[in-house]
C-alpha positions as CSV (number, residue, x, y, z in Angstrom):
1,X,175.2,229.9,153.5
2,X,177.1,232.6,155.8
3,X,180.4,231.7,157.0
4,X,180.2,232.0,161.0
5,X,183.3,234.4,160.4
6,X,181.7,237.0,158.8
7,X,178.2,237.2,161.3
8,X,178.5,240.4,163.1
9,X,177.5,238.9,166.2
10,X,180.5,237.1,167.2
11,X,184.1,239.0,166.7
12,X,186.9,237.6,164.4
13,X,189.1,235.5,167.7
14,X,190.2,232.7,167.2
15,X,188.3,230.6,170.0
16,X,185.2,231.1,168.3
17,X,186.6,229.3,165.3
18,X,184.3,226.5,164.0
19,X,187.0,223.9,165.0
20,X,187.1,225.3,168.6
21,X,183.6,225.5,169.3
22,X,183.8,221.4,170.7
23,X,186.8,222.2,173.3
24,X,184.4,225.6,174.1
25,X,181.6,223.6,175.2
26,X,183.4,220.9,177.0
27,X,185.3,223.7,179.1
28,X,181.7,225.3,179.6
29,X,180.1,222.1,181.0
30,X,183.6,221.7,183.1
31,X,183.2,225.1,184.6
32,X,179.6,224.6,185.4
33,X,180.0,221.2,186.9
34,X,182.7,222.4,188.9
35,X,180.8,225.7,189.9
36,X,177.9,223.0,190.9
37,X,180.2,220.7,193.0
38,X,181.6,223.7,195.2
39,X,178.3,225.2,196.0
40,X,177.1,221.5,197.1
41,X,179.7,221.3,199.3
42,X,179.2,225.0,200.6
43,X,175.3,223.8,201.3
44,X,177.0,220.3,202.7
45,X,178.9,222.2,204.9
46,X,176.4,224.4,206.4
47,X,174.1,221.9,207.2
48,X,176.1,219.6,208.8
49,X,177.1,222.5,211.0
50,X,174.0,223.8,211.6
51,X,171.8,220.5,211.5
52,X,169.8,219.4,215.1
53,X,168.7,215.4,215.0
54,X,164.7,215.6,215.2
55,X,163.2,216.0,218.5
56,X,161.3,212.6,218.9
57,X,158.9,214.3,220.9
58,X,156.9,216.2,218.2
59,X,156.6,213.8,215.4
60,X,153.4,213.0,214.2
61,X,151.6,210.0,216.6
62,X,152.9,207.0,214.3
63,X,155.9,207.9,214.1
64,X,156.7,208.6,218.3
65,X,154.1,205.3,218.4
66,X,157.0,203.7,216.8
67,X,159.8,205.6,218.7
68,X,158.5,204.5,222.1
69,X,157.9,200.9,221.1
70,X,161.2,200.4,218.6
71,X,163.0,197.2,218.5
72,X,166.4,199.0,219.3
73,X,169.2,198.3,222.3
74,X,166.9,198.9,224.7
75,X,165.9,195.6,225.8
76,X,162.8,197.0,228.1
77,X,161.0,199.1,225.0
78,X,159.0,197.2,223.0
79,X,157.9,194.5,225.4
80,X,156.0,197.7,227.3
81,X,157.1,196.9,230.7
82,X,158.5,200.4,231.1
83,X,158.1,203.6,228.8
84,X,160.1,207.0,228.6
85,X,158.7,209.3,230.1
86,X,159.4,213.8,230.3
87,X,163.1,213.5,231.6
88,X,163.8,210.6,229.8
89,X,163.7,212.8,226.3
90,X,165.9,215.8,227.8
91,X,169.7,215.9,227.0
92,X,172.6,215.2,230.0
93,X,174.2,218.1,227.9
94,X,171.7,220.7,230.3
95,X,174.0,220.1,233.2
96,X,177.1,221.2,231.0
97,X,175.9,224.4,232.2
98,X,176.4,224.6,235.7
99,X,179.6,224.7,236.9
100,X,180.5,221.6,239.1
101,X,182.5,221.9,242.5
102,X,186.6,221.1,242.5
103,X,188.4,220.5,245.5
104,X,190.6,223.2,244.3
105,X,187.2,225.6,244.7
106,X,187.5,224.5,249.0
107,X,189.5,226.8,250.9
108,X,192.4,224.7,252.9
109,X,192.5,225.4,256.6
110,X,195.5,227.2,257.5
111,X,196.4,224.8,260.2
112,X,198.6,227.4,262.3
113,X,195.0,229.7,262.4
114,X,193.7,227.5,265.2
115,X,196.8,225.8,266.7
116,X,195.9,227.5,270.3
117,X,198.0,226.0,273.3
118,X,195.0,226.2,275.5
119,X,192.4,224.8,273.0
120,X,189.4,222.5,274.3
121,X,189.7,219.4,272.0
122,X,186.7,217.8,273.4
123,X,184.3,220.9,273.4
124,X,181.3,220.3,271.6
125,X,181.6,220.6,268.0
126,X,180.3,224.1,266.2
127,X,178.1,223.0,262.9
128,X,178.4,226.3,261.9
129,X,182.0,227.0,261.4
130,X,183.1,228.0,258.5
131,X,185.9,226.3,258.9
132,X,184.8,223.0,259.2
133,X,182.2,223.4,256.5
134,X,185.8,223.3,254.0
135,X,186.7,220.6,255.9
136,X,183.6,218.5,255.4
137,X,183.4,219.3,251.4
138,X,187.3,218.6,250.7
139,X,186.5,215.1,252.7
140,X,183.2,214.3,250.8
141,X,184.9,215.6,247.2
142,X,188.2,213.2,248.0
143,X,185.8,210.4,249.2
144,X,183.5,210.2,246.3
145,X,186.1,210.3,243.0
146,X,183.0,209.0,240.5
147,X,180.7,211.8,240.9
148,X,180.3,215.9,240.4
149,X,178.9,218.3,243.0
150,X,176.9,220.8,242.2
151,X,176.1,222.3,245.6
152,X,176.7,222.1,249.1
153,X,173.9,223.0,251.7
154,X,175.7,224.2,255.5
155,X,176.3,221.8,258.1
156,X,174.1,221.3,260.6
157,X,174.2,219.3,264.2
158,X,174.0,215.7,263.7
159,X,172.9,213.4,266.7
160,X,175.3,214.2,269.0
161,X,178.3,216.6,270.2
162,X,180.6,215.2,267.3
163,X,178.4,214.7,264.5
164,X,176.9,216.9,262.1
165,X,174.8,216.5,258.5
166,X,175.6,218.1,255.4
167,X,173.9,218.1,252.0
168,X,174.9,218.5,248.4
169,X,173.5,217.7,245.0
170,X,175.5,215.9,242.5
171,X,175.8,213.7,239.5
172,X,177.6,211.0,238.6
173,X,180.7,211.9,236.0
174,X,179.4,209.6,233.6
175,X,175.7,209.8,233.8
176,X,173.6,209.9,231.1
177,X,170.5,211.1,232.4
178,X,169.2,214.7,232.8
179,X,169.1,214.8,236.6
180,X,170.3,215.9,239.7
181,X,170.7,214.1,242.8
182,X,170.8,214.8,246.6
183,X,172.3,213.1,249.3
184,X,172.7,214.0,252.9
185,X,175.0,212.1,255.6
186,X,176.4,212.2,259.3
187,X,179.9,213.2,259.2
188,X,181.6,212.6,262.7
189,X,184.0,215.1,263.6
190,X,186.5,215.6,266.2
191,X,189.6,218.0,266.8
192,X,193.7,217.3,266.5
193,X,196.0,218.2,268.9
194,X,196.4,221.4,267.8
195,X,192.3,222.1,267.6
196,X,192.1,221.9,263.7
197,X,188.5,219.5,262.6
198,X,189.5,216.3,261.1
199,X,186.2,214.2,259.5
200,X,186.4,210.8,261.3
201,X,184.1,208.9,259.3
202,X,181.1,209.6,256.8
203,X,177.4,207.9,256.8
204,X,175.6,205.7,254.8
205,X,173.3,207.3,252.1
206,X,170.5,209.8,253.5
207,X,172.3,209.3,257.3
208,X,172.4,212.9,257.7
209,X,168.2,213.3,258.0
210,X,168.9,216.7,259.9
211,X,170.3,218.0,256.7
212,X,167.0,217.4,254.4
213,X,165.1,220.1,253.6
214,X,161.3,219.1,254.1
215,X,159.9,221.6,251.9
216,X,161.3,223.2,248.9
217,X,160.0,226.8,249.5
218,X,163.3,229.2,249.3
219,X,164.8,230.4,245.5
220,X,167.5,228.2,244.1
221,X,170.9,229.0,245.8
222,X,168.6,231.2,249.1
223,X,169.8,228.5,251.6
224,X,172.9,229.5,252.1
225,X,175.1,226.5,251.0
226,X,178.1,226.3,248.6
227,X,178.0,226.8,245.0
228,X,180.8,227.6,242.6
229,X,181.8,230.2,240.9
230,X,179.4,231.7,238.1
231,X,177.0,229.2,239.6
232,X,174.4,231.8,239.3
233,X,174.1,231.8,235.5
234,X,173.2,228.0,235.6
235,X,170.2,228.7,238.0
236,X,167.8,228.4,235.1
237,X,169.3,224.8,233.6
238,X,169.4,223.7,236.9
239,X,165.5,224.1,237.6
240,X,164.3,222.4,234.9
241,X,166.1,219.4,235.6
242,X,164.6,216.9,237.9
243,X,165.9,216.5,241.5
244,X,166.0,213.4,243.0
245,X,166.3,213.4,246.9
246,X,164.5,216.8,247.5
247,X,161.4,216.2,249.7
248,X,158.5,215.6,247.6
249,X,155.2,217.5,248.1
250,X,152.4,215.8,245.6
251,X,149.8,217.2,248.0
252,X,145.9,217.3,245.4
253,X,145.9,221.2,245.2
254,X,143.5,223.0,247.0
255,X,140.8,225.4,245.1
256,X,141.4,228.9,247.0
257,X,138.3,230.4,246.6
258,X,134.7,230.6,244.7
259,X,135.8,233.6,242.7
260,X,138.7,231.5,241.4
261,X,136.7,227.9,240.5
262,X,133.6,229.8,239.3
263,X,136.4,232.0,237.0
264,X,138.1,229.0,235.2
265,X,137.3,227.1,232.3
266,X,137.6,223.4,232.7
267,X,138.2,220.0,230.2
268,X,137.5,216.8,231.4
269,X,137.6,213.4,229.5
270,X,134.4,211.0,230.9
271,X,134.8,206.8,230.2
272,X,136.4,205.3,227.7
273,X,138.5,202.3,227.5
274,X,141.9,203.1,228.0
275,X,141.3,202.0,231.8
276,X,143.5,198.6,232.7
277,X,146.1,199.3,229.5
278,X,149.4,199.0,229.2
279,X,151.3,202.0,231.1
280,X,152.1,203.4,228.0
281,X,148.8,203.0,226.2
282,X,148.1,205.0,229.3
283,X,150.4,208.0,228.8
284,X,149.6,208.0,225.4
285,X,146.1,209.0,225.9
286,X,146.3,211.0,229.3
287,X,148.6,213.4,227.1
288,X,146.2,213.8,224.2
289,X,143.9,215.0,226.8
290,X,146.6,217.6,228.6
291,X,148.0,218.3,225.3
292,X,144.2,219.2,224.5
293,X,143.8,221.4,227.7
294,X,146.7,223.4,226.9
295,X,145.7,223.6,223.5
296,X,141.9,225.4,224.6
297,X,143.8,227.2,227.4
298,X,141.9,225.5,230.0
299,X,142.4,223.4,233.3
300,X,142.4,219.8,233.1
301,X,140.2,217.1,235.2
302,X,142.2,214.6,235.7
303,X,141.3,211.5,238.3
304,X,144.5,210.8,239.8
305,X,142.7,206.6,240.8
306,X,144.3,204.7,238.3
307,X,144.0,200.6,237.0
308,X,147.4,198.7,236.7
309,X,147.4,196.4,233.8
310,X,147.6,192.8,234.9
311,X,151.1,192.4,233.0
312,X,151.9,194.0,235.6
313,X,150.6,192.5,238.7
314,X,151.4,189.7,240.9
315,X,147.8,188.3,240.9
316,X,147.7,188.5,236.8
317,X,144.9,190.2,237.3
318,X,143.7,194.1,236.5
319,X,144.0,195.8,240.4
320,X,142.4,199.4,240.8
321,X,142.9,201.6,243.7
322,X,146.2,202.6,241.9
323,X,147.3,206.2,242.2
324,X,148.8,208.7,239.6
325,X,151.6,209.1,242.3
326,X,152.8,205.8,242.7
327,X,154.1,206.0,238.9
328,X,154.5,209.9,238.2
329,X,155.9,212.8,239.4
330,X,152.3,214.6,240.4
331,X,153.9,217.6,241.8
332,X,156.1,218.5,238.8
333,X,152.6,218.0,237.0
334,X,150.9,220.4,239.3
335,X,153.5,222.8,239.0
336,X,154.4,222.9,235.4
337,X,150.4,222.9,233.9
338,X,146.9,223.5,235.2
339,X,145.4,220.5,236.5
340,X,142.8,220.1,239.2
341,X,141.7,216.9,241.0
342,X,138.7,214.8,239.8
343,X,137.0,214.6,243.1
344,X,137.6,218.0,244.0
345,X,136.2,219.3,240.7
346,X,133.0,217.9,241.5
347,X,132.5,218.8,245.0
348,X,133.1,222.5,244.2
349,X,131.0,222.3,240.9
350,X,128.4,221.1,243.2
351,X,128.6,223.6,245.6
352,X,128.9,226.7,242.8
353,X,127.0,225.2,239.5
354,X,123.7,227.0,240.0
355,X,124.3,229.8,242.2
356,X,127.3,230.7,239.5
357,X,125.2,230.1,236.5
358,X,128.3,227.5,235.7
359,X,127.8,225.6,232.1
360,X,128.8,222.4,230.8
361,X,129.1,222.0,227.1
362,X,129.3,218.0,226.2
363,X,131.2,216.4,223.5
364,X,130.0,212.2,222.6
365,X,132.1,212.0,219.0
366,X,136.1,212.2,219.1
367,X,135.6,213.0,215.6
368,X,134.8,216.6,217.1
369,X,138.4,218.3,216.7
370,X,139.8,220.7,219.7
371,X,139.8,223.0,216.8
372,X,135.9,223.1,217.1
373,X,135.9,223.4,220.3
374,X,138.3,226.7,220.5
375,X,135.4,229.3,220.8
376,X,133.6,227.4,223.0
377,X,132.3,230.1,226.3
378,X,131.0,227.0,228.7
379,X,132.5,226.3,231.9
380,X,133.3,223.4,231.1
381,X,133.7,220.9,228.5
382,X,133.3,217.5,229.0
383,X,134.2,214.5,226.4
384,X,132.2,211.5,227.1
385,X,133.2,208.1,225.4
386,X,131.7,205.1,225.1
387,X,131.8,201.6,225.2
388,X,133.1,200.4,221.6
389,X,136.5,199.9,221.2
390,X,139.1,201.6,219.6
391,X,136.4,204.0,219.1
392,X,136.4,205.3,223.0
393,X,140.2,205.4,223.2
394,X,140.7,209.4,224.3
395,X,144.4,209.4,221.7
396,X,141.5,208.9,218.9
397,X,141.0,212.6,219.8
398,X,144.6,213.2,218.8
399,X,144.3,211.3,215.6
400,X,143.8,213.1,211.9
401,X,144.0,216.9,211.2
402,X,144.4,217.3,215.1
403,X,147.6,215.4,215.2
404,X,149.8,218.3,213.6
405,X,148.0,220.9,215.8
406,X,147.9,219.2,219.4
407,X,151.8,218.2,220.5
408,X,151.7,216.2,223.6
409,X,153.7,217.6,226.3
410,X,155.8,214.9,227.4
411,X,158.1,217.1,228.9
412,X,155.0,217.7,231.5
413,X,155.3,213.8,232.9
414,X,157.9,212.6,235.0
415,X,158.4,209.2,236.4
416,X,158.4,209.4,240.3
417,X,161.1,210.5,242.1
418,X,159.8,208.3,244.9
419,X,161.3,205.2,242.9
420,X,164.0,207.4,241.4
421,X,164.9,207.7,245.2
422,X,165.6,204.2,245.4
423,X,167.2,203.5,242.2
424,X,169.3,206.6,243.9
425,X,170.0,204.3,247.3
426,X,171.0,201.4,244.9
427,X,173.0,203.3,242.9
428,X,175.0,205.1,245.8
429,X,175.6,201.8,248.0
430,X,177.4,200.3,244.8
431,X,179.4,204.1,244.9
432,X,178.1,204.7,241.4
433,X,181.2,202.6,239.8
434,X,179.1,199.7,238.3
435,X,178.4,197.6,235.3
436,X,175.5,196.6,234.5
437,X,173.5,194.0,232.1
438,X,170.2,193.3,231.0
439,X,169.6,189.5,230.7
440,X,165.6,188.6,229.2
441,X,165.0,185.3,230.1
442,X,161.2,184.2,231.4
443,X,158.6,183.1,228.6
444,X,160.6,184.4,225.9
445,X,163.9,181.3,226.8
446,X,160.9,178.6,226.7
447,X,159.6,179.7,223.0
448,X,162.6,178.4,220.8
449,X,160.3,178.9,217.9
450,X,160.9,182.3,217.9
451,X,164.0,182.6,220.1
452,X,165.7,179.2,219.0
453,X,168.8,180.7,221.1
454,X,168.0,182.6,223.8
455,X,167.9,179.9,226.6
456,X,171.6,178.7,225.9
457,X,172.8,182.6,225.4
458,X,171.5,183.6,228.7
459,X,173.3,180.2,230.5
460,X,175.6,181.8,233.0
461,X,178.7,180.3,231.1
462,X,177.5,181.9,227.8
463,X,176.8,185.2,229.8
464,X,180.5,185.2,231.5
465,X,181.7,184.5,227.9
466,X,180.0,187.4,226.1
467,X,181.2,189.7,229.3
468,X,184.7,188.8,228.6
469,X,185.9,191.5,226.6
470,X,183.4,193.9,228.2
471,X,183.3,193.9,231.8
472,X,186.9,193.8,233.7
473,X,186.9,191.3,236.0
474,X,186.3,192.2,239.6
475,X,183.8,195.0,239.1
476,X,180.5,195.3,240.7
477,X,177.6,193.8,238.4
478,X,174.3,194.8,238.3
479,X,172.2,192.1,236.9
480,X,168.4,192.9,235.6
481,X,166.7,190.5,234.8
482,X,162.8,188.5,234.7
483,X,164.5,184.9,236.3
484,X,163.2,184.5,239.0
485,X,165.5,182.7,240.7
486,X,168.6,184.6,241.1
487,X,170.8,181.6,242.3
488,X,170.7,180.6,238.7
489,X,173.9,183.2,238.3
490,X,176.0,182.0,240.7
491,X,178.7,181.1,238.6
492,X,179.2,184.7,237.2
493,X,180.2,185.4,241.2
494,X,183.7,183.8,240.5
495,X,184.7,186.7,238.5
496,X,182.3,189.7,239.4
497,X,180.5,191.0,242.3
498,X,176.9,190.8,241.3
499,X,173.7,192.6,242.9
500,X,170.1,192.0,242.1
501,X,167.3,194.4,242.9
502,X,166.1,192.1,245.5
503,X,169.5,192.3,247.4
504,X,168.0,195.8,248.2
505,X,164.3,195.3,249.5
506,X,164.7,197.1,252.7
507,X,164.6,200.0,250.4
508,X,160.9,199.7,249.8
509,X,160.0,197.4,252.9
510,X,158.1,198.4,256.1
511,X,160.6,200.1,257.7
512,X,161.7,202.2,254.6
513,X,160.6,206.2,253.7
514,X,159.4,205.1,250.5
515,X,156.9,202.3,252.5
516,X,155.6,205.5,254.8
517,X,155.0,208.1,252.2
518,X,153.3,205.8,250.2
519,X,151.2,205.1,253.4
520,X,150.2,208.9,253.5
521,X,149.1,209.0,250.1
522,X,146.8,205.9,250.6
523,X,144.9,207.1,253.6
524,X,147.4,205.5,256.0
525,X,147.3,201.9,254.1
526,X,150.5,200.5,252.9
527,X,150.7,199.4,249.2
528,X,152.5,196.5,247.2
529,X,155.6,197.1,245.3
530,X,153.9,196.0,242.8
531,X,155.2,194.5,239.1
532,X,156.3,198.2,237.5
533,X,157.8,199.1,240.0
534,X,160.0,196.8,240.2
535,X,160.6,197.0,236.3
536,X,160.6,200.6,236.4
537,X,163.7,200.4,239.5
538,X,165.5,197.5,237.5
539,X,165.5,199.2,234.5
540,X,166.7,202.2,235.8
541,X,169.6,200.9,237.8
542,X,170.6,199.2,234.9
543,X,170.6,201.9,232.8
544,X,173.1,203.8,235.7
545,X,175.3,201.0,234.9
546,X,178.8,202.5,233.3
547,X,178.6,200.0,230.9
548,X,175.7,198.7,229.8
549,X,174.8,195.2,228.2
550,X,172.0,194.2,227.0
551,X,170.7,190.9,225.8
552,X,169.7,191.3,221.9
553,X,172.4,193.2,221.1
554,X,175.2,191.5,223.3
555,X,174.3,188.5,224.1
556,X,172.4,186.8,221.8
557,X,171.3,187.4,217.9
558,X,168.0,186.5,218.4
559,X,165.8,188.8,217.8
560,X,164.0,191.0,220.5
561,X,160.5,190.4,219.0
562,X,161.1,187.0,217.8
563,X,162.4,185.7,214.7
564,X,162.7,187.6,211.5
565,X,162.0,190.7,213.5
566,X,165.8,192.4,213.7
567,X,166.1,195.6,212.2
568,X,168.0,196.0,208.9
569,X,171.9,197.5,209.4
570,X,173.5,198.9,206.8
């Protein structure tokens, strides 16, 4: 046998020795392990700085089925008396880049500027000065301490002499949703001695009416208002941001021409069942077809007539004669994709269908993928369901292969800045400086088999117990909730100052805006605040609320969908 000394492949040192050969390998695996660990935490490292949490919005269809109807803190998911909609996904980070307004930004009035002996101090007052436009921003910016302004649109006259109506758009400092607000009140003005403006008093919300734009036709910052410095580079955050207040103008778009109907190519979805479903069962399928549309690069039918689920009605009972713009946000629709009016369609594929040699290519299996239909010349096509359900759901056109090819484009669907508006007017009476909690009562306090505490957590004594160490006493409480009877807080008023939506139903009664533009879109007939509404303004008031508690995960540890139904914690 060879001694390992003498093989010519290794030199004569002393750590190859045979009795070094063990603490050579051990230092080997040490280095190695070591070399291992630091490029781990190199990889670690880079991830964590570089990692984005998934975007809810393009997983596969189970798993955003499962996001939209989680059991989670939100006590108004899973029950599917309101779903998320477009704006609901988008980050309150967006509005980091515009540049809010200081009082610092105002120029102060040199008071000696105007401190003329023979001054008129009861001339009418001039909207237009620049001068009293600082004044009027330095007064709004010191009166309203819990919320950020964006923009300030000039004064004009008010009702009289001494008043005049400004706008701005704002946010509150600690919102959490993507979205921009307007208001517009009446400032009354008058002069000092020495003929500088003083502001006398300010309106209640949307008191200055001369102030509001009707239309919105000019380019962001064209109007001539306020904005701070570098505003400019936040013009294109700024757009994409809903903004409630503006005018809305959900006007059915009209077809121009024959040249431009007879041009276009057209999808349309025909039957089905999805009619009288849950409001998200709804959404779910309305964007599998736009998502579809999109996907074929063609114009969407969409009938705009909608049923409201009766969980959702008053009579318990399925009501049509709904419209799309009761719920949603048509004219962000309109203007974001291409969609054309059901009715419409028809009466122009009547007039032009021969004369323009128009075809319709028809589609009677969802199993027939939008992937198929890609090279498809007709003028239209038209998917026709039938009567079996699940079969004739329109998301069954979304299901399979298709599901990692069509991404529905949530981001298309708002909910209505109609409603917004008065969750807005709520929001502003109680200065935006509220808390707010969510307290589930209704059918699910009477089934103690599956929430055995409920009823006694939701007792106003429990309620002011469980606030205790949240809610300071004294603030203002906004309370949403299913009990019908509202009286049944009363004791909480000892230590808080609670509201109710109700409290606030001139905001949709017959003398509100809300009542008469729902009016126009209904031929001139008013319509109910019906059941989601309500929901829909509750929920989002609540979710204004500084603080926010909610019943399953503050109040009580019953589960939201009954017993045994908690998600696991680590």
């Amino acid at each position: 046998m060879k001694r390992w000394g003498t093989y010519s492949g290794f030199p004569r040192s002393g750590g190859l020795r045979p009795e070094n050969l063990g603490q050579n390998a051990l230092a080997m695996i040490g280095n190695l392990c070591f070399t291992l660990f630091v490029l781990g935490v190199l990889i670690f490292t880079i991830i964590a700085a570089t990692y984005q949490p998934e975007d809810p919005l393009f997983h596969p269809s189970t798993k955003i089925t499962n996001f939209l109807v989680s059991t989670s803190n939100a006590t108004f998911r899973s029950d599917e008396s309101v779903l998320k909609t477009g704006e609901d996904f988008m980050s309150s980070n967006q509005t980091a880049f515009a540049a809010f307004i200081n009082v610092t930004d105002v120029l102060v009035i040199n008071v000696s500027a105007n401190s003329e002996t023979d001054c008129d101090r009861f001339a009418p007052i001039d909207c237009t000065d620049s001068d009293l436009f600082h004044v009027m921003m330095r007064a709004t910016i010191e009166q309203f301490k819990d919320i950020h302004f964006y923009k300030f649109g000039k004064p004009v006259r008010g009702s009289n002499d001494s008043s005049c109506d400004m706008a701005w758009r704002f946010r509150p400092k600690e919102g959490k949703r993507a979205a921009f607000y307007k208001d517009y009140r009446r400032f009354v003005i008058s002069r000092t001695e020495n003929c500088t403006y003083t502001v006398d008093g300010v309106g209640e919300y949307h008191s200055g009416l001369n102030a509001r734009k009707k239309k919105k036709q000019a380019k962001h910052g064209s109007d001539g208002g306020f904005e701070p410095k570098g505003a400019d580079s936040s013009a294109v955050a700024v757009t994409k941001l809903p903004v409630v207040g503006d005018a809305v103008n959900d006007t059915v778009p009209v077809v121009e021409s024959e040249s431009t109907f007879s041009s276009g190519k057209y999808l349309i979805y025909n039957g089905g069942g999805d009619r009288c479903k849950s409001m998200n069962h709804f959404l779910w399928s309305f964007l599998c077809s736009l998502g579809e549309a999109q996907y074929l690069n063609r114009t969407l039918v969409m009938d705009l007539s909608m049923c409201l689920s009766s969980m959702y009605t008053s009579s318990h009972q399925d009501e049509e004669g709904k419209d799309f713009r009761y719920y949603f946000d048509f004219e962000h629709l309109r203007e974001s994709a291409s969609v054309l009016e059901q009715s419409q369609f028809w009466t122009e594929w009547g007039k032009w269908q021969k004369q323009d040699g128009l075809s319709l290519h028809l589609v009677e299996d969802f199993r027939v993928t939008p992937m198929q239909l890609a090279d498809i010349k007709d003028t239209l096509i038209m998917r026709k369901f039938g009567t079996v359900e699940p079969d004739n759901y329109w998301y069954r056109v979304c299901e399979g292969e298709t599901e990692s090819i069509i991404q529905r484009p949530w981001h298309l669907v708002w909910k209505s800045r109609r409603l917004l508006e008065i969750v807005s007017a709520i929001s502003s009476r109680l200065n935006w400086d509220f808390d707010s909690v969510h307290v589930v009562r209704g059918e699910k306090a009477k089934n103690t088999e599956l929430w055995p505490n409920l009823a006694r957590d939701t007792m106003p004594e429990a309620i002011i117990s469980s606030l205790r160490d949240k809610v300071d006493d004294g603030r203002d409480l906004y309370i949403a909730t299913d009990e019908p009877d509202t009286s049944f807080f009363d004791p909480l008023k000892d230590k808080y100052r609670i509201h109710f939506l109700d409290d606030y139903s001139e905001l949709w009664g017959e003398q509100s805006e809300w009542h008469s533009e729902m009016k126009a879109i209904n031929n001139g007939n008013p319509i109910e605040f019906d059941g989601y509404m309500r929901v829909e303004v509750d929920t989002e008031v609540f979710l204004r609320g500084k603080k926010q508690i909610e019943t399953f995960s503050d109040l009580t540890k019953d589960c939201k969908d009954g017993i045994n139904t908690c998600p696991a914690t680590s």
